[in-house]
C-alpha positions in Angstrom: -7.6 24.3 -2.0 -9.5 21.1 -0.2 -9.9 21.3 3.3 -7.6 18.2 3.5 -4.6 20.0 1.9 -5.2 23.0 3.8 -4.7 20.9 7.0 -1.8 19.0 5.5 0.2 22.3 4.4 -0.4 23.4 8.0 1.7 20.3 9.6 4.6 20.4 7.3 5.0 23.8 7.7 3.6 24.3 11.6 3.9 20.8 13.1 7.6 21.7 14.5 6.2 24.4 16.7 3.3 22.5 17.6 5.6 19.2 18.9 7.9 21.7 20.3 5.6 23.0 22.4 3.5 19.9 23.3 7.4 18.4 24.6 7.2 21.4 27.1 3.6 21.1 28.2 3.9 17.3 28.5 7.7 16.6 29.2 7.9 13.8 27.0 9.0 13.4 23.4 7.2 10.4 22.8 3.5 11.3 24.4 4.2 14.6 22.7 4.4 13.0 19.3 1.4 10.8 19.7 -0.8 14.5 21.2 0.5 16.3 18.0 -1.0 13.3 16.3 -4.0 13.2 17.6 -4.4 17.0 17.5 -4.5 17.0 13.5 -6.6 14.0 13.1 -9.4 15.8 15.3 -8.5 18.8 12.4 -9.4 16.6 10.2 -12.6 15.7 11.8 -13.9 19.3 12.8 -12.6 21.7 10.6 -14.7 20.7 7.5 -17.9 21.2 9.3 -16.8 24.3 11.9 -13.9 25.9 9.9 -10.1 26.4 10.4 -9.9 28.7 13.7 -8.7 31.6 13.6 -5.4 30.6 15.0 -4.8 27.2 13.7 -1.1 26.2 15.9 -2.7 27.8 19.0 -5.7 25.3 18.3 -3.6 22.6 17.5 -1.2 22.4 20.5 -4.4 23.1 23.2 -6.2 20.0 21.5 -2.9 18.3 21.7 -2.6 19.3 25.3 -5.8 17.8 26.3 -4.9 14.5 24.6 -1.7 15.0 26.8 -3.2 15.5 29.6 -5.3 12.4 29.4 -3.1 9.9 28.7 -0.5 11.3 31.8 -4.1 10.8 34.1 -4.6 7.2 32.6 -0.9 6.3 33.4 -1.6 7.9 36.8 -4.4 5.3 37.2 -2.4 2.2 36.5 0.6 3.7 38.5 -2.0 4.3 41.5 -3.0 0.6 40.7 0.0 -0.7 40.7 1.1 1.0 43.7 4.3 2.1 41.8 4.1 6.0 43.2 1.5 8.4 44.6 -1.1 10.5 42.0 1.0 13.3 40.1 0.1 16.9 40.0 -3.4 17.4 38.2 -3.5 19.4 34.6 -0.4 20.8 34.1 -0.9 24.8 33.6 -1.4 26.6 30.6 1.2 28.2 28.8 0.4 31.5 26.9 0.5 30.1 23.4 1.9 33.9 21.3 4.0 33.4 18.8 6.7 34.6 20.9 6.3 31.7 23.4 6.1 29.1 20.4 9.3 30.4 19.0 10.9 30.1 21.9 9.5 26.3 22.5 11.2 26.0 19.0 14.7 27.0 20.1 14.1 24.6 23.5 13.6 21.8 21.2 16.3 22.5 19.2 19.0 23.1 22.1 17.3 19.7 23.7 18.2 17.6 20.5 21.3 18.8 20.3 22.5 18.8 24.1 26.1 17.9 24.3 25.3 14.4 26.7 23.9 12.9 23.3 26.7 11.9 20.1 26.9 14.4 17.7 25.4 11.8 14.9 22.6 11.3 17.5 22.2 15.4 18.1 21.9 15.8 14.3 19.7 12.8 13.5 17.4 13.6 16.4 16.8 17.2 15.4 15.9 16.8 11.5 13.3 14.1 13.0 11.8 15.5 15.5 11.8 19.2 14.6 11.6 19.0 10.9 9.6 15.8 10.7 11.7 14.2 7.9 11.8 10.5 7.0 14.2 8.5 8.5 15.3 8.5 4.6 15.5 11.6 4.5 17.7 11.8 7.3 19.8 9.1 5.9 20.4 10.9 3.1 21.4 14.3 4.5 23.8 12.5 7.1 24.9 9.7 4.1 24.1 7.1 6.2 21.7 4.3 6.0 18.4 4.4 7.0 18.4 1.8 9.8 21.6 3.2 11.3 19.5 6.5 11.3 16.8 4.9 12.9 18.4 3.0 16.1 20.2 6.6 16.3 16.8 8.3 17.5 15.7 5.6 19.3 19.1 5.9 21.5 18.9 9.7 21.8 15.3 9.8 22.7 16.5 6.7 25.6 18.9 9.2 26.4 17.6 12.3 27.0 14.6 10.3 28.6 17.0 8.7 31.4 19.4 11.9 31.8 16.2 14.0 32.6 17.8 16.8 30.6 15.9 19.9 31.1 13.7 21.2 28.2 15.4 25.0 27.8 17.7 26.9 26.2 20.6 27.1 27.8 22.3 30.0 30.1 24.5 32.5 28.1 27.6 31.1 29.6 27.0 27.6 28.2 25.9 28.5 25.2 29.2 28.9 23.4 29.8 25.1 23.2 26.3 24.3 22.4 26.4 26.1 19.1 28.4 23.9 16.6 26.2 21.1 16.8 23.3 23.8 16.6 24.4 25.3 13.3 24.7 22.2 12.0 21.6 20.8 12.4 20.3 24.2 10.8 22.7 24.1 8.0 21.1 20.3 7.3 17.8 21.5 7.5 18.1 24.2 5.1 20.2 22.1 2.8 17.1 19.9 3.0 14.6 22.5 1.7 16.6 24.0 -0.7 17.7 20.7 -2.7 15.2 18.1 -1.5 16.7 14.9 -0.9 13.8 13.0 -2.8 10.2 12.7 -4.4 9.5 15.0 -7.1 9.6 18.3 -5.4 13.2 20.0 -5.9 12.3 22.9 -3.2 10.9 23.0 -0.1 10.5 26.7 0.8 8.9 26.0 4.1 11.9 24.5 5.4 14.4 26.3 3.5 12.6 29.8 5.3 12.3 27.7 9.1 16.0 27.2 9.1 16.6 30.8 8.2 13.9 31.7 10.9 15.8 30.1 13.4 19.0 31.1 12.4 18.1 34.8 12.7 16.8 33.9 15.8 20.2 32.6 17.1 21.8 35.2 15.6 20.0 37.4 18.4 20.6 35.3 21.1 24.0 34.5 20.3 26.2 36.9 18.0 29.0 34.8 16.9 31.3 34.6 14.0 29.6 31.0 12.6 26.1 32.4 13.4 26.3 35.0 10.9 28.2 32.7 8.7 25.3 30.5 8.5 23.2 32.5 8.5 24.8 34.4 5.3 24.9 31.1 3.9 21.6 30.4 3.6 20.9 33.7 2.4 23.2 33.7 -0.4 21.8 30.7 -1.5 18.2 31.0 -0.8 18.9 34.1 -3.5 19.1 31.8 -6.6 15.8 29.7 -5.6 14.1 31.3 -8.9 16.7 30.8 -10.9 16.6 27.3 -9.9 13.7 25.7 -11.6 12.2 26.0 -15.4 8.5 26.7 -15.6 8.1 23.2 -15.9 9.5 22.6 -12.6 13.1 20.8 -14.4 16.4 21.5 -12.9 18.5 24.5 -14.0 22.5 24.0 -13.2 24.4 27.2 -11.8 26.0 28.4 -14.5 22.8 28.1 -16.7 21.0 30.3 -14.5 19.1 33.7 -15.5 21.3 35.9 -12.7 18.6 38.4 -13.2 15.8 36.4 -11.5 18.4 36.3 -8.5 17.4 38.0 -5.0 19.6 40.7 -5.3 18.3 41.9 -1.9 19.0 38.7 -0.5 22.0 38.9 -1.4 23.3 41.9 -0.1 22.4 40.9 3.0 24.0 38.0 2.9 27.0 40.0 1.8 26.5 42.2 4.9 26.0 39.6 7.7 28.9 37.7 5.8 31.0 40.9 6.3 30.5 40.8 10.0 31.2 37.0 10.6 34.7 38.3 8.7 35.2 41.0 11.4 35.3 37.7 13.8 37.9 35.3 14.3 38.7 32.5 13.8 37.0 31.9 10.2 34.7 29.2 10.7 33.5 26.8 8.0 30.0 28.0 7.4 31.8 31.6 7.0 34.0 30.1 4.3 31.3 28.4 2.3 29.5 31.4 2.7 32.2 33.3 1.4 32.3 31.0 -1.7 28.7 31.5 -2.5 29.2 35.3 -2.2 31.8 34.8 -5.4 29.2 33.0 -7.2 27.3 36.1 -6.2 29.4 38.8 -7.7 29.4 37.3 -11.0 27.4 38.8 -13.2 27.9 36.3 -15.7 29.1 32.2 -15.1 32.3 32.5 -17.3 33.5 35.5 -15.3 33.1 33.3 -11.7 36.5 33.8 -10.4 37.4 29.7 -10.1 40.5 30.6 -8.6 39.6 32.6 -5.2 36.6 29.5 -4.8 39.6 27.0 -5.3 41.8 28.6 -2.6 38.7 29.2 -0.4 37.5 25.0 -0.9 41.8 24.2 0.3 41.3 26.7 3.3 37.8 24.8 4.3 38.9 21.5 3.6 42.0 22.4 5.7 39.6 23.8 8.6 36.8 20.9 8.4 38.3 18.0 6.0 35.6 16.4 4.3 35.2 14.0 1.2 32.8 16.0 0.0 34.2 19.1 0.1 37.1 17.6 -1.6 34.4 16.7 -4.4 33.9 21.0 -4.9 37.1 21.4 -5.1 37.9 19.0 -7.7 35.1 20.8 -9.3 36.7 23.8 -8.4 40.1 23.0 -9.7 38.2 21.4 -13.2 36.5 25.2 -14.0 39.5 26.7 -13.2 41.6 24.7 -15.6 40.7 21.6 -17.5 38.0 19.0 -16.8 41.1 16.6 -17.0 42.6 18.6 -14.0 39.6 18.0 -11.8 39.1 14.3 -13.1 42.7 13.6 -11.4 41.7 14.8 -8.5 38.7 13.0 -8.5 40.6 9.9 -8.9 41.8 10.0 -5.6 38.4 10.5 -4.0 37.4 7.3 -5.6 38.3 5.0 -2.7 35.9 6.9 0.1 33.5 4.9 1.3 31.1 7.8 1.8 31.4 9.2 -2.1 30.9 5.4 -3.2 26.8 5.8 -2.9 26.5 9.6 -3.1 25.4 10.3 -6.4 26.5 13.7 -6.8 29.7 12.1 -6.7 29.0 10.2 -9.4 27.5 12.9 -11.2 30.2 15.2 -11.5 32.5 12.6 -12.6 30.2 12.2 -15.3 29.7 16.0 -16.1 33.8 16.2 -16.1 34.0 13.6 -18.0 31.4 14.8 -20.7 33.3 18.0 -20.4 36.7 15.9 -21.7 34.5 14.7 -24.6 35.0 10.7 -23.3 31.6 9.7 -24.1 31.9 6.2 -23.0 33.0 6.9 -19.4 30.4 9.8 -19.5 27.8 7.7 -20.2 28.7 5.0 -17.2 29.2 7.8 -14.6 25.6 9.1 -15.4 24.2 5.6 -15.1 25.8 5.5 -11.9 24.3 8.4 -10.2 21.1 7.6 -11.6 20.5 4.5 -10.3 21.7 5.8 -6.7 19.5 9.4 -7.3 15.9 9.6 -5.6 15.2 13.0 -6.1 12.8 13.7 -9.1 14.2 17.2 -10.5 17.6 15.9 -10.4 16.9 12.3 -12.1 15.5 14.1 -14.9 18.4 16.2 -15.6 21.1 13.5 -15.2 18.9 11.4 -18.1 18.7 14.4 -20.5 22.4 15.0 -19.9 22.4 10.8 -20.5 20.0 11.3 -23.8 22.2 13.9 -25.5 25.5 11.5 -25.4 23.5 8.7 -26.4 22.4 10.7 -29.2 
């Protein structure tokens, strides 16, 4: 591996911790960016000749620092100029950078982005960009919004949080209650990111998929709730088919064509065991109820003995707990595996008029696998078309035109 990949598989899978904890040091989300920045182009300039140190993110954030620290002294200067306020403090001490501290500066940023004062579309759109690093695209795409909504979203929440003077921590164990839904949710996005990339070529990103479950074990210490462990079995359960997911060539393999043998049976049984304590809890939360479908899908040791009933009655009790159009979509599903692909097509014709189904191409996609299912070809055919020219992830376009080639055929 080049020296240049080496340095860019470090920031997607380190450049989180390394802005988290560059927002501490410097108190600023925007001079942090531009530090973190600057830290890896300086990589890029000395590690060819001198070597990756020996602790690369420790390295990072103190070059990052510096840079930090530099441009707060030149703003001193044209403050001082300007006669807008008296010099600041000089450098601003030195953190201990252990892991332990970093982690922590992770959770900080992650409690910051998602601080009650900012919208919860703001919280969520915030978070994946700053902590993740994803595309405003990206974003988009995880949120089904559009891009330039997404955009003027973290502009206002970074405004926000700059004119509130919010204070960079995690909160105190008495206010952290509240502060957890829009904390799981964020997670739940970013995992749902790695695990089903949202586009290029890659279908997996295990980085991210393993950061959100990083974090969520690390909530799960600092905050034992119900919808913690639901989450966090969640991601397990699913995380346990990643194998199963992808042919050697890298192509898209649907659930029930799975090999259930190359599934993580160790991750699964702990999912099963922290989903068994978010069950002791009440009430049932959402991320316990999709976790509790999952763990269905789990116990089946083969796809035609998936018990389409229980997931049908748990998809009514989640869409009766957190209605969504999309959930409505899995149960349709649902409803189509349990009985007839007509069955689920009728309930798919009332979805049709949601304006947030209209461009999501699973939506489309579905309809078109039902409909395939009914043996109307025609319709198939369309449906596929449809999701195709609204999918962007690679893995996923290729399966929807093989499924398209073998009608055509």
């Amino acid at each position: 591996m080049s020296m240049e990949q080496q340095i860019e598989r470090l920031y997607r899978q380190h450049s989180a911790r390394v802005l988290a904890t560059l927002i501490r040091l410097t108190g600023d989300f925007d001079l942090a960016e531009e530090a973190m920045q600057e830290a890896f182009a300086s990589a890029v300039q000395q590690w060819p000749g001198e070597g990756v140190p020996e602790h690369p993110v420790a390295w990072l954030i103190r070059v990052g620092q510096r840079r930090g620290v530099d441009q707060i002294r030149r703003r001193q200067v044209i403050r001082r100029h300007a006669r807008e306020q008296p010099p600041l403090e000089e450098e601003p001490p030195r953190a201990g950078l252990d892991a332990v501290t970093i982690q922590d500066d992770m959770l900080r940023l992650l409690f910051t982005c998602c601080h009650p004062a900012l919208a919860m579309a703001d919280r969520v759109a915030l978070t994946l960009r700053e902590m993740c690093g994803l595309t405003t695209e990206q974003v988009a795409a995880a949120l089904l919004a559009r891009p330039a909504t997404l955009a003027q979203r973290i502009v206002r929440a970074k405004r926000r949080l700059r004119e509130l003077g919010l204070p960079y921590e995690v909160p105190e164990a008495a206010a952290l209650p509240e502060r957890l839904t829009g904390v799981l949710r964020v997670l739940y996005l970013v995992f749902n990111e790695g695990y089903s990339r949202s586009d290029g070529e890659a279908l997996l990103d295990v980085s991210l998929a393993e950061e959100a479950i990083r974090t969520a074990r690390a909530l799960v210490e600092l905050l034992p709730r119900g919808e913690a462990f639901g989450l966090l079995a969640l991601m397990l359960l699913h995380d346990a088919r990643r194998a199963a997911r992808q042919g050697a060539d890298g192509e898209l393999i649907p659930l029930e064509e799975q090999d259930r043998g190359r599934w993580d049976r160790e991750r699964i049984e702990e999912g099963r065991a922290w989903l068994a304590r978010a069950l002791e809890l009440t009430p049932t939360g959402p991320y316990t109820l999709q976790a509790s479908i999952a763990a269905v899908h789990a116990e089946a040791p083969r796809a035609e003995a998936t018990d389409w009933g229980r997931i049908v009655r748990l998809y009514a009790a989640l869409q009766r707990r957190q209605p969504s159009p999309v959930v409505a979509l899995n149960q349709a599903v649902a409803v189509a595996m349990r009985d007839t692909p007509e069955a689920g097509l009728h309930q798919l014709a009332t979805l049709g008029d949601e304006a947030a189904l209209a461009d999501y191409h699973l939506f489309h996609a579905a309809r078109a696998d039902l409909l395939r299912r009914a043996g109307r070809s025609d319709e198939a055919r369309l449906a596929y078309r449809q999701a195709l020219a609204l999918c962007g992830q690679g893995a996923e376009r290729r399966y929807l035109e093989r499924r398209l080639a073998e009608l055509e055929r």
